[in-house]
C-alpha positions as CSV (number, residue, x, y, z in Angstrom):
1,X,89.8,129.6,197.0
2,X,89.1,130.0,193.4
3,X,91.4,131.3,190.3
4,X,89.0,133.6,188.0
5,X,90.4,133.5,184.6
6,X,89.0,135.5,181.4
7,X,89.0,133.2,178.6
8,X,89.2,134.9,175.0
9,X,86.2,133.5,172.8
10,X,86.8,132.5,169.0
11,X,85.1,135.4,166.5
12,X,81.6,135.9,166.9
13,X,81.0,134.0,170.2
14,X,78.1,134.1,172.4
15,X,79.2,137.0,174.7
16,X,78.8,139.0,171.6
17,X,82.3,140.8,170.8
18,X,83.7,140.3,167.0
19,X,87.4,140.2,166.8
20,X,89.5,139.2,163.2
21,X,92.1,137.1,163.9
22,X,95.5,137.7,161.5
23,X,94.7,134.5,159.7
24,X,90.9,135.7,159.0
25,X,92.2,138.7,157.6
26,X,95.0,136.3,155.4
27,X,91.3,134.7,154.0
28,X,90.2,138.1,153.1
29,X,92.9,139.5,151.5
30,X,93.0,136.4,149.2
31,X,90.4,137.1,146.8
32,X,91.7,140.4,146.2
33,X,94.5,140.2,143.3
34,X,92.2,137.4,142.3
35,X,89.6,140.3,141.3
36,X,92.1,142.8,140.9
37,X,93.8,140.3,137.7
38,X,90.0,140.2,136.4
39,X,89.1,143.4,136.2
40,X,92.4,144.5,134.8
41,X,92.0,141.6,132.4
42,X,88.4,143.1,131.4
43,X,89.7,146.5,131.3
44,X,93.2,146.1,129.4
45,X,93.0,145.5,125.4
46,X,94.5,142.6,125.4
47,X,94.3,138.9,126.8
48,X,92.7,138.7,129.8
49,X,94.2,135.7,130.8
50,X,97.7,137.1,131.6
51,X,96.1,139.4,133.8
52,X,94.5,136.8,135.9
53,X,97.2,134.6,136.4
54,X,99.0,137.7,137.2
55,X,96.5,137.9,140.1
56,X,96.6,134.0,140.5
57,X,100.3,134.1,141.1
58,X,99.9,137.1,143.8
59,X,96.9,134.8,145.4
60,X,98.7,131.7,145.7
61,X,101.8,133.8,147.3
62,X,99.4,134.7,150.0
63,X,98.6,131.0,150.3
64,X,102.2,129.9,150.8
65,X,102.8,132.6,153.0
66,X,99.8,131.4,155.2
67,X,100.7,127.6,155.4
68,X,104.6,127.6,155.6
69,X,106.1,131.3,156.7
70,X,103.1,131.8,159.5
71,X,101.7,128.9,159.9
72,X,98.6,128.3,162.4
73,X,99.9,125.9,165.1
């Protein structure tokens, strides 16, 4: 007698089905304050640079967040 088992298949497999894992959508958020900081920095009158590490800072949170609050095992 044989067991059938449905395995899941990574994003964008062969069988065709698309599905976002929470650390793909941790990628995509990542680049947003980054562009966020930049456009306020081009938009605001004065240095632009504050503005960008404002969206640095906000990035790299994300990026702790990721590797040492939920970590992939």
């Amino acid at each position: 007698m044989t067991m059938s088992t449905k395995q899941k298949h990574p994003a964008g497999s062969v069988d065709g089905s698309f599905e976002l894992s929470r650390y793909d959508l941790l990628l995509l958020t990542i680049p947003i304050p980054l562009v966020s900081g930049l456009l306020a920095g081009v938009i605001a009158p004065g240095p632009a640079v504050e503005e960008l590490g404002a969206g640095a800072l906000l990035a790299i949170l994300l990026i702790a967040y990721g590797l040492f609050i939920d970590a992939p095992v």
